[in-house]
N, C-alpha and C positions, 0 to 999 in steps of 0.2 A: 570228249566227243568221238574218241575214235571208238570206244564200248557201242555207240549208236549207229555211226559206220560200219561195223562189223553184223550188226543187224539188220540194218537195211542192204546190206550187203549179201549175205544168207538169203532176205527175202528174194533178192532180185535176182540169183539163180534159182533159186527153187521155180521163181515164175517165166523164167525163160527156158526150167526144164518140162515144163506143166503144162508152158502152154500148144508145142507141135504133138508134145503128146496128145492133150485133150484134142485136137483139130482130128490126128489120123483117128482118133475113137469115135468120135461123133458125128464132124464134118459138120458143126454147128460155127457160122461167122461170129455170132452174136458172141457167144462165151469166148471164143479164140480173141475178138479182138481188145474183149474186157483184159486179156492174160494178160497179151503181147503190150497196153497201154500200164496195166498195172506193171510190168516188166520195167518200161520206159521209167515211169514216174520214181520207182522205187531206186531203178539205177542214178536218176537225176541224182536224189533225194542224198545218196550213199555218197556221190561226186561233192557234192556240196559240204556235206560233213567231215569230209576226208580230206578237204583240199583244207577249210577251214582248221580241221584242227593239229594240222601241220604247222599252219601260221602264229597260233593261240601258243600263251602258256597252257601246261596242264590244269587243269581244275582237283580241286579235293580229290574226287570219287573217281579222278582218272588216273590217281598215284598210288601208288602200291605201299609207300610210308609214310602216306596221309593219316592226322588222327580226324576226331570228330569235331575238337575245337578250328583244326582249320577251313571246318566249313562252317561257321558261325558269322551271325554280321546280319545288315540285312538285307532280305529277299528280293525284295522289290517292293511297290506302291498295290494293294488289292483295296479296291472300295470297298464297302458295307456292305450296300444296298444301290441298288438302281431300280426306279420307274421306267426308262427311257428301255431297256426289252418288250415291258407290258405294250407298250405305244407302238413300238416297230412290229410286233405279233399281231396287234390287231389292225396298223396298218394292210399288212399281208391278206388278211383275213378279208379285208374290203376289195383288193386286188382280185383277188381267188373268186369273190364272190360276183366282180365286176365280169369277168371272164364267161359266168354263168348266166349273169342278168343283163348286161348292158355296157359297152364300152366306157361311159358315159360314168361309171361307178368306179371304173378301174381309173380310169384316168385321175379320180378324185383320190381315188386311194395311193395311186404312186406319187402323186402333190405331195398329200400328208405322211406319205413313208420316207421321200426325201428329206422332209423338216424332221419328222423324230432320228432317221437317221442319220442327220448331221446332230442333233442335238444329244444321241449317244457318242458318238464319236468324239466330240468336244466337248463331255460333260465335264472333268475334269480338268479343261484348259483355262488355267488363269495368267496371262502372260507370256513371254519367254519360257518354255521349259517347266514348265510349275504344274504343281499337281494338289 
């Protein structure tokens, strides 16, 4: 993690160099304060990974006489397939449309955006911990 650190690191001066520059060129708020946030975020970002991987063992791809079999094992849990985006999209879609035509549509549409989106979020919950 600290390879990621160092990059979000990099970023975060580059946009704390960027951004008084862009301000004395422009004199535009709008783009200055997107710098000075994307500055922030990215300095968070680097704190977070830096402090974390102090704490951590190294991982594989952070050791230098890592082979490729000690990153073998596995990944994690990825589904196949899901319906439950199709649902939560066209939720959206009723929302958006509700905003255009009538409160009355939106309100129906964030109803059924809550159900599909607790129904993606829990699609995979069977019990304690289970997938």
């Amino acid at each position: 993690m600290k390879n990621e650190a160092w990059i979000f690191g990099i970023n975060a001066i580059f946009f704390a160099v960027v951004a008084p520059t862009y301000w004395f060129l422009s004199h535009d708020p709008t783009g200055t304060a997107a710098l000075v946030m994307s500055t922030g975020l990215t300095a968070l970002v680097t704190f977070y990974l830096g402090f974390h991987a102090n704490k951590m063992d190294p991982r594989p791809e952070d050791r230098q006489d890592a082979e490729v079999v000690d990153g073998a094992g596995e990944l994690g849990f990825f589904p196949p397939y899901s319906w439950w985006p199709l649902w939560c999209a066209a939720a959206l879609a009723v929302c958006v449309l509700g905003v255009v035509f009538g409160w009355w549509l939106f309100i129906i549409g964030a109803g059924v955006g809550s159900i599909t989106l607790v129904g993606w979020v829990f699609e995979f919950y069977r019990g304690e911990h289970a997938h």
